[in-house]
C-alpha positions as CSV (number, residue, x, y, z in Angstrom):
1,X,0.0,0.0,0.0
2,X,1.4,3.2,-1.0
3,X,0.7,5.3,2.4
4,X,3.4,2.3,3.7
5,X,6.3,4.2,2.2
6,X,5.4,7.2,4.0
7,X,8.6,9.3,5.4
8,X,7.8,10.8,8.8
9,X,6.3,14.8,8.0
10,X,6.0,17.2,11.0
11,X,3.4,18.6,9.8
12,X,0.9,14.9,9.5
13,X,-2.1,15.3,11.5
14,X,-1.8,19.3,11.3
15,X,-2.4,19.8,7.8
16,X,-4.9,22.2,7.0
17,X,-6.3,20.1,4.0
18,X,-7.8,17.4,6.3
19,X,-11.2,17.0,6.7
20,X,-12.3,18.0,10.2
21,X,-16.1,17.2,9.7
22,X,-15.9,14.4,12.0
23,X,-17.3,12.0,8.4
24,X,-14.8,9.1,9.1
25,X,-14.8,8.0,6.3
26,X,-14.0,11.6,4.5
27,X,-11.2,12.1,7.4
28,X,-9.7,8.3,6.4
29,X,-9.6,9.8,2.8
30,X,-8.3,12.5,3.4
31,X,-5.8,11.0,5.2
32,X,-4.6,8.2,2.9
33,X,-4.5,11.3,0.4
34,X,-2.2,13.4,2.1
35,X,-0.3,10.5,2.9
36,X,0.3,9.6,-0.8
37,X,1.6,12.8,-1.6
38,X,4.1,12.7,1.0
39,X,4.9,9.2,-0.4
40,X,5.1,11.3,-3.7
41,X,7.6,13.5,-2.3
42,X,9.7,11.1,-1.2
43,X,9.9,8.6,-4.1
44,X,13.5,8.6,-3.9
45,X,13.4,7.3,-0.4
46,X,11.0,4.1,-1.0
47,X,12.6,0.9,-1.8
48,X,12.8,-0.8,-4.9
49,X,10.6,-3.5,-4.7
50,X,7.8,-1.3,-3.0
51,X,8.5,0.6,-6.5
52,X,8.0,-2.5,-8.2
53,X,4.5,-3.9,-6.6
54,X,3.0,-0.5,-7.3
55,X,4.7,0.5,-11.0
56,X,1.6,1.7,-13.6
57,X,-1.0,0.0,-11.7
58,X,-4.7,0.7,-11.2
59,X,-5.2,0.3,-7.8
60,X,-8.4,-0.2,-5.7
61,X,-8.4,0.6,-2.3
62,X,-11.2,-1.2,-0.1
63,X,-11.0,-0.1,3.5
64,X,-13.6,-1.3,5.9
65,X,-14.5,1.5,8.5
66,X,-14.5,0.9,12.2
67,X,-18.8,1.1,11.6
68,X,-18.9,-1.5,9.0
69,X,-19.2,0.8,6.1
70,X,-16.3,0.3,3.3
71,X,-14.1,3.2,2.1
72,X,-13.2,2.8,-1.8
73,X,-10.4,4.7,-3.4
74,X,-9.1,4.4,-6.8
75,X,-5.4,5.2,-7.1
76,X,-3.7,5.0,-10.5
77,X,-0.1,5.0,-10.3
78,X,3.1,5.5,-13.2
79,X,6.7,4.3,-12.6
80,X,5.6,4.4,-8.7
81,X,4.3,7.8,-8.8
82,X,0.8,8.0,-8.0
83,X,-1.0,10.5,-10.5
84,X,-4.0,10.2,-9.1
85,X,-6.2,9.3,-6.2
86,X,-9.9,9.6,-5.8
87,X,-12.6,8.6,-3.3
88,X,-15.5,6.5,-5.4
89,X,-19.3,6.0,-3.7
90,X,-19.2,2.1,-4.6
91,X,-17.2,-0.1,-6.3
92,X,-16.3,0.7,-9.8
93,X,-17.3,-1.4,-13.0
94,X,-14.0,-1.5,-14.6
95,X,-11.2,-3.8,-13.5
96,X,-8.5,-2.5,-11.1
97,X,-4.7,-4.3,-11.7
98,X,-4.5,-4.4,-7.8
99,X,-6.9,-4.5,-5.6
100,X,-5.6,-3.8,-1.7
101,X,-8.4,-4.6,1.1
102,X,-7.9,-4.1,4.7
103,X,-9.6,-1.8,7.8
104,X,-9.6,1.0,9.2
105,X,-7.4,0.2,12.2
106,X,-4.6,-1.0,9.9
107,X,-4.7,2.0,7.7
108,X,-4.3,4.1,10.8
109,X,-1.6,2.1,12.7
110,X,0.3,2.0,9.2
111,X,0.0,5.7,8.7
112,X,1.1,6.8,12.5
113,X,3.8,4.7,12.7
114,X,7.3,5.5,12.8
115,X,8.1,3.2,10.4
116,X,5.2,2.8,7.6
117,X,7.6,0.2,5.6
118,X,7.8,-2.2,8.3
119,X,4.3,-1.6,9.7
120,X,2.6,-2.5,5.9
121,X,5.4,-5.6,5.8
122,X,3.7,-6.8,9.3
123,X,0.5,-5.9,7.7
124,X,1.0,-8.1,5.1
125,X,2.4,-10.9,7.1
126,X,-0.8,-11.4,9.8
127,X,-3.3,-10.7,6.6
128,X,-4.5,-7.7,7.9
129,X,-3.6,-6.1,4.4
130,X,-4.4,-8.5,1.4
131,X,-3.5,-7.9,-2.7
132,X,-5.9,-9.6,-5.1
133,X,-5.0,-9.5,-8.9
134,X,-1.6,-9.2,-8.4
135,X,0.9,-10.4,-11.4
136,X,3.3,-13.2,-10.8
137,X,6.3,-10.8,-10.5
138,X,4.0,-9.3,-7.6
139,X,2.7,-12.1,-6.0
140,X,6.2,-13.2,-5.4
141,X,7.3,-9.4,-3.5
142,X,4.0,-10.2,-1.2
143,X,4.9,-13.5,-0.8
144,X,8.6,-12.6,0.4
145,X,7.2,-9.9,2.5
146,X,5.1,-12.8,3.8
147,X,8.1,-14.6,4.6
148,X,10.1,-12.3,6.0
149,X,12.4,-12.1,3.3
150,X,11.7,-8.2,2.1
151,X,14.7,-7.2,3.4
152,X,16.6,-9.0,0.7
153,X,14.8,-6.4,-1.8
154,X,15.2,-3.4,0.2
């Protein structure tokens, strides 16, 4: 998940772009979106096989609030960089390349850590954070993750 290659920002959590309305689901947004263009800003800081899982991808985010309504996000991505990212009202009728489910929790936990890398690696791991569609070449980065082994890549 892109928000995992997050580099720590003083200014998270007091940026005047996030939603204070108290919508969770628009603050989560929000979030993940301010998140991914911190990721953005710090391309050159996110390993290589991160680079490679997320490429030119269509990705779909499916995020399952804390009250059992789901979140969906479209992120479209080139050589790594996402280009765009948008909140959809239901779930879209063309084909993502990646589709990345988890929950709220998660998201959060991956976003406030100190170390977003390790936290989506750990994600992965206890299947808190699952990748459908992936290619083979991608299926075997989220199985090495899954192993333990995705500090060979970094």
């Amino acid at each position: 998940m892109p928000i995992a290659a997050v580099a720590e920002d003083p200014e998270y959590g007091n940026s005047s772009s996030l939603n204070e309305t108290g919508d969770p689901e628009s603050e989560l947004f929000d979030l993940m979106d301010y998140n991914i263009e911190v990721y953005n800003q710090n391309l050159n800081l996110t390993p290589g096989f991160f680079k490679s899982l997320v490429g030119d991808e269509q990705i779909l985010f499916v995020i399952t609030l804390d009250n059992n309504e789901k979140l969906y996000a479209l992120g479209t991505t080139e050589d790594a960089e996402f280009i765009g990212f948008e909140r959809l009202e239901a779930l879209p009728d063309q084909e993502s390349s990646l589709t990345v489910r988890s929950d709220e929790s998660t998201v959060r936990s991956i976003i406030a850590s100190s170390s977003p890398l390790n936290e989506f690696n750990e994600a992965i791991k206890s299947g808190k954070i699952t990748v459908e569609d992936a290619s083979f070449l991608q299926k075997l980065m989220l199985w090495a993750i899954d192993m333990g082994l995705a500090d060979l890549f970094m």
